[in-house]
C-alpha positions as CSV (number, residue, x, y, z in Angstrom):
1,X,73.0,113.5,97.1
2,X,74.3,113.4,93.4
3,X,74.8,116.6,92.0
4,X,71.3,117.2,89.7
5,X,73.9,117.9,86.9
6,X,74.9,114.0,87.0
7,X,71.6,113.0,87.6
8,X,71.4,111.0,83.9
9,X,75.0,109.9,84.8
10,X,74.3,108.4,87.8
11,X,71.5,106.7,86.9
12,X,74.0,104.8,84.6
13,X,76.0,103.5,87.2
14,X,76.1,105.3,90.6
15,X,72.8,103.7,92.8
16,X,73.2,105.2,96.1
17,X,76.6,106.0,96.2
18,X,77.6,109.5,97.8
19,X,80.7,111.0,95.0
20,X,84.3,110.5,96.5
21,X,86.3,113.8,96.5
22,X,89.5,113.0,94.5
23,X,91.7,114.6,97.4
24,X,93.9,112.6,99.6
25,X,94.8,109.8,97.2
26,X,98.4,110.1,97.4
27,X,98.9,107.0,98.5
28,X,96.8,105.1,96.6
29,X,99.0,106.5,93.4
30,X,102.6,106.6,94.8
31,X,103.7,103.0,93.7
32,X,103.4,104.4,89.6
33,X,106.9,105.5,90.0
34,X,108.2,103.4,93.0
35,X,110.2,101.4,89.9
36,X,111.7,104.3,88.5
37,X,114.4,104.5,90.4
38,X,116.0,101.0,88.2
39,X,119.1,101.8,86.4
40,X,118.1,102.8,82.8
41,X,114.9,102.4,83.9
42,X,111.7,104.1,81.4
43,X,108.9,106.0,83.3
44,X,106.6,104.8,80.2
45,X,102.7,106.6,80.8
46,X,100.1,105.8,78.3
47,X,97.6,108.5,77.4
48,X,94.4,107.0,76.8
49,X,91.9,109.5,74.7
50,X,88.4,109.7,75.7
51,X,86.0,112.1,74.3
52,X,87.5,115.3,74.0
53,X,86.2,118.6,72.6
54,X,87.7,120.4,69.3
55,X,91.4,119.9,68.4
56,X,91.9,115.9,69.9
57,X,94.9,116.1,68.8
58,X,96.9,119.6,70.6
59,X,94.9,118.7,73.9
60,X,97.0,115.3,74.0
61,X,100.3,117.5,73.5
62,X,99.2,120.3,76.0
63,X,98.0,117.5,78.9
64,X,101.5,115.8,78.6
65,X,103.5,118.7,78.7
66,X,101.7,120.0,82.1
67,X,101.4,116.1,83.8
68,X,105.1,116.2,83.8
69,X,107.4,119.7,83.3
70,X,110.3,117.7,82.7
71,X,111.8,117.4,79.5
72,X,109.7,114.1,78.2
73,X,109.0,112.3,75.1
74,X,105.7,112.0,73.3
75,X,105.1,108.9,70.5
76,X,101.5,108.6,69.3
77,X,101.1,105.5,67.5
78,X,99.3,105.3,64.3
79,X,98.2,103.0,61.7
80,X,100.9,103.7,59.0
81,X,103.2,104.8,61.4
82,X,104.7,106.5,64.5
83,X,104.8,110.5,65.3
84,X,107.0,111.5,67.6
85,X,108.4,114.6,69.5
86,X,109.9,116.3,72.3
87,X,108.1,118.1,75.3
88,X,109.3,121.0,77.5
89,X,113.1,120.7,75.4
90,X,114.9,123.0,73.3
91,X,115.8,121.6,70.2
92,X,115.2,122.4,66.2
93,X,111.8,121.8,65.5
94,X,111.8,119.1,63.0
95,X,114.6,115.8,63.9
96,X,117.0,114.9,61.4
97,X,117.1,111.6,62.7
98,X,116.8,108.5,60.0
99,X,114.9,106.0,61.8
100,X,112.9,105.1,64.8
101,X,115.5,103.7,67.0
102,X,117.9,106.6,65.9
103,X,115.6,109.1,67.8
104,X,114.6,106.9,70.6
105,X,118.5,106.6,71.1
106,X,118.4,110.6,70.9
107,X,115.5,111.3,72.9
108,X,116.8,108.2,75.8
109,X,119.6,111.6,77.0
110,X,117.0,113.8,78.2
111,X,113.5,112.6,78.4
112,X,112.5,111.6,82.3
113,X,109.4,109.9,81.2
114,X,107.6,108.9,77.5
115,X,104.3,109.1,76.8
116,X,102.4,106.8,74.5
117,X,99.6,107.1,73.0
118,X,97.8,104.3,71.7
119,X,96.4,103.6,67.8
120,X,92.6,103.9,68.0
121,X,91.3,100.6,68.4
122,X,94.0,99.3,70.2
123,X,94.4,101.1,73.6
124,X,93.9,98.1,76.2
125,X,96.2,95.9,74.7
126,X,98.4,98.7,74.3
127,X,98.4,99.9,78.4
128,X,99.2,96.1,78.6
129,X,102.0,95.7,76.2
130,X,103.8,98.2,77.4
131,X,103.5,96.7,81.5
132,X,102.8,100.4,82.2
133,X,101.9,101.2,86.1
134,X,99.8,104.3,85.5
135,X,97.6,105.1,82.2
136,X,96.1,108.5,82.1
137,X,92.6,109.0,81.0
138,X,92.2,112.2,78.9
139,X,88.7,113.2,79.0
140,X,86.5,116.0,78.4
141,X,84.1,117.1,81.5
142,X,81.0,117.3,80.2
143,X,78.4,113.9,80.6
144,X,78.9,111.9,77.6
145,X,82.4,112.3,78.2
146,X,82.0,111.4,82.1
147,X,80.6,108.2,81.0
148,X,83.1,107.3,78.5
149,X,85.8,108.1,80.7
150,X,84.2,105.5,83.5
151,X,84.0,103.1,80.6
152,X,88.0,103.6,79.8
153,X,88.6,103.1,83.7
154,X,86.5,99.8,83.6
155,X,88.2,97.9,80.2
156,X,91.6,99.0,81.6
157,X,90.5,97.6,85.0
158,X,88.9,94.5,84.2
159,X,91.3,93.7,81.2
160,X,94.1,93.6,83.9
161,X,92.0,91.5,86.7
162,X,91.2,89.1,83.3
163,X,94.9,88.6,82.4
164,X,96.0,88.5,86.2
165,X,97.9,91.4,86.3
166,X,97.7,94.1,88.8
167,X,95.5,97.1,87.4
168,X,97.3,100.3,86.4
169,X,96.9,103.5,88.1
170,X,94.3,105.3,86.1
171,X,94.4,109.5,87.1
172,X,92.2,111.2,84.9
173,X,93.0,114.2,83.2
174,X,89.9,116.9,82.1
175,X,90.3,119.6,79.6
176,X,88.1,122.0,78.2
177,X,86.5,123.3,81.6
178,X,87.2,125.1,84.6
179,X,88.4,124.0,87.9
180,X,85.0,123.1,89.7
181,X,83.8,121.3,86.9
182,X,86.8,118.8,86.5
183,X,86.7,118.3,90.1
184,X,82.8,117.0,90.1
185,X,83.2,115.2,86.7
186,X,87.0,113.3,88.0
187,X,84.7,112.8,91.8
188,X,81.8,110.9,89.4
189,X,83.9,109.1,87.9
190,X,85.9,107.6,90.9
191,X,83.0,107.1,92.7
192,X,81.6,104.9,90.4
193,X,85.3,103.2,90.0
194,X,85.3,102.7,93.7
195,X,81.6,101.0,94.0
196,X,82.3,98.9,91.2
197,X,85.3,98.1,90.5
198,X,87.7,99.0,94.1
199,X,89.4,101.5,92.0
200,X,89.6,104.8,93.0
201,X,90.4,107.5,90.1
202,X,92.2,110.8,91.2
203,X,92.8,113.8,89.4
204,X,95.6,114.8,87.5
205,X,94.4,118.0,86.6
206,X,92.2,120.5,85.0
207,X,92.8,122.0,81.6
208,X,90.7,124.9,80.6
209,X,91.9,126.3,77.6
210,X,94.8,125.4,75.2
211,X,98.2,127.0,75.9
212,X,101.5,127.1,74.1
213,X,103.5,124.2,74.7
214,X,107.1,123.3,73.9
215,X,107.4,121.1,70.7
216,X,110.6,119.8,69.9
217,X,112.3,117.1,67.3
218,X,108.8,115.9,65.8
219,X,109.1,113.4,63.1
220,X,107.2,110.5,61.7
221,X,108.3,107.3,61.2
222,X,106.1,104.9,58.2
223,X,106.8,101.9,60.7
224,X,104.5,99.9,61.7
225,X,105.6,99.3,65.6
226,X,103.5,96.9,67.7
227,X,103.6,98.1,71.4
228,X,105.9,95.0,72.8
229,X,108.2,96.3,70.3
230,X,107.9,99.6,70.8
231,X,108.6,99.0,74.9
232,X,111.9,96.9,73.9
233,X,113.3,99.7,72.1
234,X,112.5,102.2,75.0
235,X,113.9,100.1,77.8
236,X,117.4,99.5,75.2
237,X,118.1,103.2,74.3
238,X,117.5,104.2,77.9
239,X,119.9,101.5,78.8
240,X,122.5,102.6,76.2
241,X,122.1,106.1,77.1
242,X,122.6,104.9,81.1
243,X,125.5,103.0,80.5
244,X,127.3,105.7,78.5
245,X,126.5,108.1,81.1
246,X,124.5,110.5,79.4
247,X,121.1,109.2,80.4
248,X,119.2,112.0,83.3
249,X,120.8,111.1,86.3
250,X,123.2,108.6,85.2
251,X,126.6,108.5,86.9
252,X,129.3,110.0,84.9
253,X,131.6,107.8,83.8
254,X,134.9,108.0,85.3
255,X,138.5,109.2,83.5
256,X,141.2,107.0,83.4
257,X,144.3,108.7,85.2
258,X,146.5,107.9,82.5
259,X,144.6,108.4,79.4
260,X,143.6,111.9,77.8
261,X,139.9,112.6,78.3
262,X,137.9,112.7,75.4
263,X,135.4,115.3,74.2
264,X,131.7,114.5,74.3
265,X,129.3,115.6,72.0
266,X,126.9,118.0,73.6
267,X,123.1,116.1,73.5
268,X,121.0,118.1,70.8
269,X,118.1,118.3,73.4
270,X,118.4,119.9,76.3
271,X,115.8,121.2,79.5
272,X,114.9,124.2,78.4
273,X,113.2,127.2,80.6
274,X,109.4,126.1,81.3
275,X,107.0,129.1,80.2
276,X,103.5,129.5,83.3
277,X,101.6,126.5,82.9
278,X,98.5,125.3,84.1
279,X,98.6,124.3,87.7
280,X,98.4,121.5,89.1
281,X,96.1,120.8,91.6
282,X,98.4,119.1,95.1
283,X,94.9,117.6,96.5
284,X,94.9,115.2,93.2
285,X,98.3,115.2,92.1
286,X,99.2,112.0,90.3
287,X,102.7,110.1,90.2
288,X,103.2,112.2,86.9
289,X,103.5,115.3,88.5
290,X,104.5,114.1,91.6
291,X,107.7,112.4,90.4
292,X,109.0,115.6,89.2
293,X,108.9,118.3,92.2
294,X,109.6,121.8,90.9
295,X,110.1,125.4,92.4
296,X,106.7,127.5,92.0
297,X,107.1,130.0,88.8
298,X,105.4,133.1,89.0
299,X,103.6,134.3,85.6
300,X,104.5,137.7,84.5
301,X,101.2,139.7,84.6
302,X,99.2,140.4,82.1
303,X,96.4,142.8,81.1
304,X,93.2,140.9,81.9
305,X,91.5,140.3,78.9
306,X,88.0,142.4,77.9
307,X,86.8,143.6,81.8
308,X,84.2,145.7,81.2
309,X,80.8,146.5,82.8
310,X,78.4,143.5,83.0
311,X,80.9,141.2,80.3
312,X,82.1,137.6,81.3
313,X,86.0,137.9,81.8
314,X,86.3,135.0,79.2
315,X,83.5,135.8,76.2
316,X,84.9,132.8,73.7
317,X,84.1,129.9,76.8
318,X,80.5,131.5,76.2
319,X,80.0,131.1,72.9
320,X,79.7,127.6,71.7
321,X,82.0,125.8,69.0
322,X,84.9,127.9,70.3
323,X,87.5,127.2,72.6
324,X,90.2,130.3,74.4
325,X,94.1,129.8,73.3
326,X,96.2,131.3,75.7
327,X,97.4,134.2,72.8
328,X,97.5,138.0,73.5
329,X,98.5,140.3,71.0
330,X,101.2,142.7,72.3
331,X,99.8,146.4,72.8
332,X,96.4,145.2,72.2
333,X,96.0,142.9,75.2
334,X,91.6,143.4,75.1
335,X,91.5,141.0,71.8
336,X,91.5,137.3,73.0
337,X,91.8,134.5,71.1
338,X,90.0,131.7,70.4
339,X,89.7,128.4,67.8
340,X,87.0,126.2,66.4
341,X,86.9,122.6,65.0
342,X,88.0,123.5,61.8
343,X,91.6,124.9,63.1
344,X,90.1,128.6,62.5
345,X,91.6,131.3,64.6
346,X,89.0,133.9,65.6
347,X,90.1,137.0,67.0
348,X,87.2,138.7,70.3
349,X,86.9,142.2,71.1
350,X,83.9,144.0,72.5
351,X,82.4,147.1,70.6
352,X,84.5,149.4,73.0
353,X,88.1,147.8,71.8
354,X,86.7,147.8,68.2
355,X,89.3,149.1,66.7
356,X,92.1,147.2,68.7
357,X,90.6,143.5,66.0
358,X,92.6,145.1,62.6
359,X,96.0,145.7,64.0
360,X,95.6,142.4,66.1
361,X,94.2,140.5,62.8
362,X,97.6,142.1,61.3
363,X,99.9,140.8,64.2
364,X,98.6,137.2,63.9
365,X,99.2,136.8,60.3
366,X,102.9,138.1,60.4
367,X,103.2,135.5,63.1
368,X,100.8,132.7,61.5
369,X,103.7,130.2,61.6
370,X,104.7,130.5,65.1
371,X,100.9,130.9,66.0
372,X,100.3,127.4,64.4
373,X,104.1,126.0,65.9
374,X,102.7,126.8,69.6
375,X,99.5,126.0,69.1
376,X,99.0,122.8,66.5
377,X,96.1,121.7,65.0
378,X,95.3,125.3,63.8
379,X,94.5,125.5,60.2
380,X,97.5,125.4,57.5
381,X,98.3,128.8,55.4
382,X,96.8,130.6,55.1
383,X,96.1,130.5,58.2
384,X,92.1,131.5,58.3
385,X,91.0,134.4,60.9
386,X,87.7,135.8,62.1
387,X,87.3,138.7,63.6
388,X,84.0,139.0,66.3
389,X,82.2,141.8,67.9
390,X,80.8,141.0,71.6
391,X,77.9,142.7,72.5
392,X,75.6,142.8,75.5
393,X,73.0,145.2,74.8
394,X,72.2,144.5,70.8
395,X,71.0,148.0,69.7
396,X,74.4,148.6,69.3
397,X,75.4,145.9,67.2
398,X,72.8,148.0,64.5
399,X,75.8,149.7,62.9
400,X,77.9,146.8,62.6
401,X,75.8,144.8,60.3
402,X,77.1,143.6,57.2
403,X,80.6,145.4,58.2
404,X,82.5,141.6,57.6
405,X,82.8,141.1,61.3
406,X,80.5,138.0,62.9
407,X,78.8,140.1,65.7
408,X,77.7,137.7,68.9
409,X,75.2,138.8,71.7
410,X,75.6,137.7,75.1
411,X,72.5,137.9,77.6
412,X,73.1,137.0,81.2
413,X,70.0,134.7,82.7
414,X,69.7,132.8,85.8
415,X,72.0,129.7,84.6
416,X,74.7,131.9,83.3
417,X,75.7,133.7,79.8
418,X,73.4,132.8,77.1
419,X,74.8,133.3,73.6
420,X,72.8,134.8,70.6
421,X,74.0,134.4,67.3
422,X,73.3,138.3,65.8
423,X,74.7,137.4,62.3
424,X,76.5,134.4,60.0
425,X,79.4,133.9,57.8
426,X,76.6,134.8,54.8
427,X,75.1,137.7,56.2
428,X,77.9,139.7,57.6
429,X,79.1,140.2,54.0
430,X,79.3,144.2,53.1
C-alpha cells in the first residue's frame, strides 16, 4: 500500500499502483551521456526548478555542484539577461570577461558539462531548444512539491512525444530533507511517471541542508539569449577550445620538429580540490554523476554539533522557517548554523553552550563576506544575525527572557520534535 503520508498525493494520480523504488535504473539512464564522447562535444543538463523551500536560488548552485564534481559551468537564464559562473574551479571570483561568447570561450577549457537553467515561463521549450538528453527536476520533498515535480516530468514528457522527439531523461533531484524522505518522495513520483506516462524517474540525490560550494568567474551578461542561441554558442566554443587543444580531454596538438614551440597561456580556470560533499546515492545515480567517476574522499571529522541529553542532533531542521548551512565556528563547534527566507543567518546553541553564541556571533561577522561567498543568497551587509536558545524543559528558559536572544522550546511527542515558539523578535527586547 501507499505510504499514508502520500495518501492525498496518490489520490491525485497513483490508483492502485504499488511505488517503484528508484534503485536499479542504471540502464534506463545510461544513454544521457552515450553522445558525450563526440569531439568538442557539450554535456549540456537543464535544471528544471520545481518548488523548493527558502533560498531557490543557492539550492540550484549547491545541486549542480554535487550532480557532477567536475569542474562545470552554470548559466541561469533570465529576462534581462544571463548569469553565469563556474562550479567546483579555482578562479577569481568575479570574470573580467567582456561579453557572453568571451566567457563561454573561457569556460569551453575546463568545464565537463554546463548546466542551464531555464527563464521562468519558459522551461519546456527551453529542455527542447537546447536537444538536451537528460533534464534534472529540482524539487523539494514535501507533497505539494511531489505533485509539481510529477507535473514537470509530465510537460517535459508529453511536450517531447508532441513534437516527436525522444523524451529526455528526467532524474529528480530533492533538497531540503533527509535521505528516507527523498527516497519515498523521488519512488511517488516515478511510480506515477511509469503508470502514466512509461517513464520511469530515478534519483539523483538527496540534499538536506545547504553546504559551501565552489563559485567561480560569475558574471551577468544584459543579453537577451534565446536557448537555440544559447546552444550554438556552447557547441562553437567547445569546438574552438577542442580544436586548439585545450578543451578537457582534447589531444594536444602536436610540435612541428623544425619550428620552436610556442608558449601557451595557462587557462584562468582550473579543477580545483573538491571540499566533502553530499553523497550520492549509487542505487539512483544518474548519468550526471555517473559520467564523472571519482575516488571516495573522506571528510575530516568534526565535533558533532549540540549532543546532549534528550536534544535532536539537528535543532534548526526542527524548528520551522529555518533551514541548517553546513558552517561551524572554529573552537566553538556546539553553535550550528542556520538561515531563513529573508537571507538571515541565525546562530543555535542550547542553554548549556550559552556562552559559546557571543564569540561565535563575533566570528561570523569578521567573516560575513566569505559567509555570504560560500553560501549565496544570505542577506547583504550587514549581514543580519540571530542568536537562539534551544530548550527542552522551559523552566529554564525563565531567566532568559527579554535577554535579546529568541528562545525556542522543543517537546518530543509521538510524531517527532514539536517546536514552541517561547518568545518573538518584539518580546525578547531587554
Amino acid at each position: 500500500m501507499i505510504d499514508d503520508r502520500f495518501d492525498r498525493l496518490a489520490s491525485l494520480f497513483l490508483g492502485d499502483h504499488e511505488p517503484t523504488p528508484t534503485g536499479g535504473m542504471e540502464a534506463v539512464i545510461s544513454r544521457a551521456t552515450s553522445s558525450a564522447s563526440r569531439e568538442g562535444a557539450a554535456v549540456i543538463t537543464p535544471l528544471v526548478p520545481g518548488n523548493l523551500p527558502v533560498l531557490a536560488h543557492p539550492w540550484i548552485w549547491h545541486v549542480a555542484a554535487r550532480l557532477d564534481a567536475r569542474p562545470s559551468a552554470l548559466i541561469r537564464m533570465a529576462g534581462d539577461g544571463v548569469q553565469v559562473a563556474m562550479l567546483n574551479a579555482t578562479g577569481p571570483a568575479e570574470s573580467e570577461c567582456g561579453d557572453l561568447a568571451a566567457w563561454l570561450l573561457q569556460a569551453a577549457t575546463v568545464a565537463r558539462r554546463w548546466f542551464v537553467v531555464p527563464r521562468s515561463g519558459g522551461e519546456i521549450d527551453t529542455v527542447s531548444a537546447l536537444e538536451a538528453d537528460e533534464a534534472v527536476v529540482v524539487s523539494g520533498g514535501d507533497e505539494a512539491a511531489t505533485v509539481a515535480a510529477y507535473q514537470w516530468v509530465r510537460r517535459l514528457v508529453e511536450s517531447a512525444k508532441n513534437a516527436g522527439r525522444s523524451a529526455p531523461l528526467t532524474p529528480i533531484a530533492i533538497v531540503g530533507c533527509e535521505e528516507g524522505a527523498a527516497k519515498e518522495a523521488a519512488a511517488t513520483v516515478s511510480t506515477a511517471s511509469q503508470a502514466f506516462l512509461q517513464q520511469p524517474v530515478p534519483l539523483a540525490g538527496a540534499f538536506p541542508r545547504l553546504e559551501r560550494t565552489a563559485v567561480s568567474e560569475q558574471r551577468f551578461f544584459g543579453e537577451v539569449v534565446q536557448p537555440a542561441e544559447l546552444l550554438a554558442a556552447i557547441r562553437t566554443a567547445g569546438a574552438a577550445a577542442w580544436a586548439r587543444g585545450a578543451a578537457p580531454g582534447a589531444p594536444q596538438q602536436p610540435v612541428h620538429p623544425q619550428a620552436a614551440p610556442r608558449p601557451v597561456a595557462p587557462p584562468i580556470m582550473r579543477p580545483a580540490p573538491m571540499p566533502p560533499v553530499a553523497p550520492v546515492y549509487a542505487e539512483a545515480t544518474p548519468s550526471v554523476a555517473a559520467s564523472a567517476p571519482m575516488p571516495a574522499t573522506v571528510a575530516a571529522p568534526v565535533a558533532s554539533p549540540m549532543v546532549v541529553a534528550g536534544m535532536p542532533e539537528a535543532v534548526a531542521s526542527c524548528i520551522p522557517g529555518l533551514w541548517p548551512v553546513a558552517i561551524r565556528c572554529p573552537g566553538h563547534p556546539q553553535v550550528e548554523f542556520a538561515t531563513d527566507e529573508a537571507g538571515r543567518l541565525h546562530l543555535l546553541a542550547t542553554h548549556e553552550h550559552a556562552a559559546a553564541l557571543r564569540p561565535a556571533r563575533a566570528w561570523a561577522q569578521r567573516h560575513a563576506g566569505i559567509l555570504r561567498a560560500g553560501f549565496p543568497g544570505l542577506a547583504a551587509d550587514p549581514l543580519p544575525l540571530v542568536e537562539r536558545l534551544v530548550f527542552t524543559d522551559a523552566t529554564r528558559a525563565i531567566e532568559w527572557h527579554h535577554a535579546g536572544v529568541r528562545l525556542d522550546l522543543l517537546v518530543r511527542s509521538p510524531a517527532g520534535w514539536m517546536h514552541v515558539p517561547l518568545n518573538d523578535e518584539r518580546s525578547m527586547q531587554p
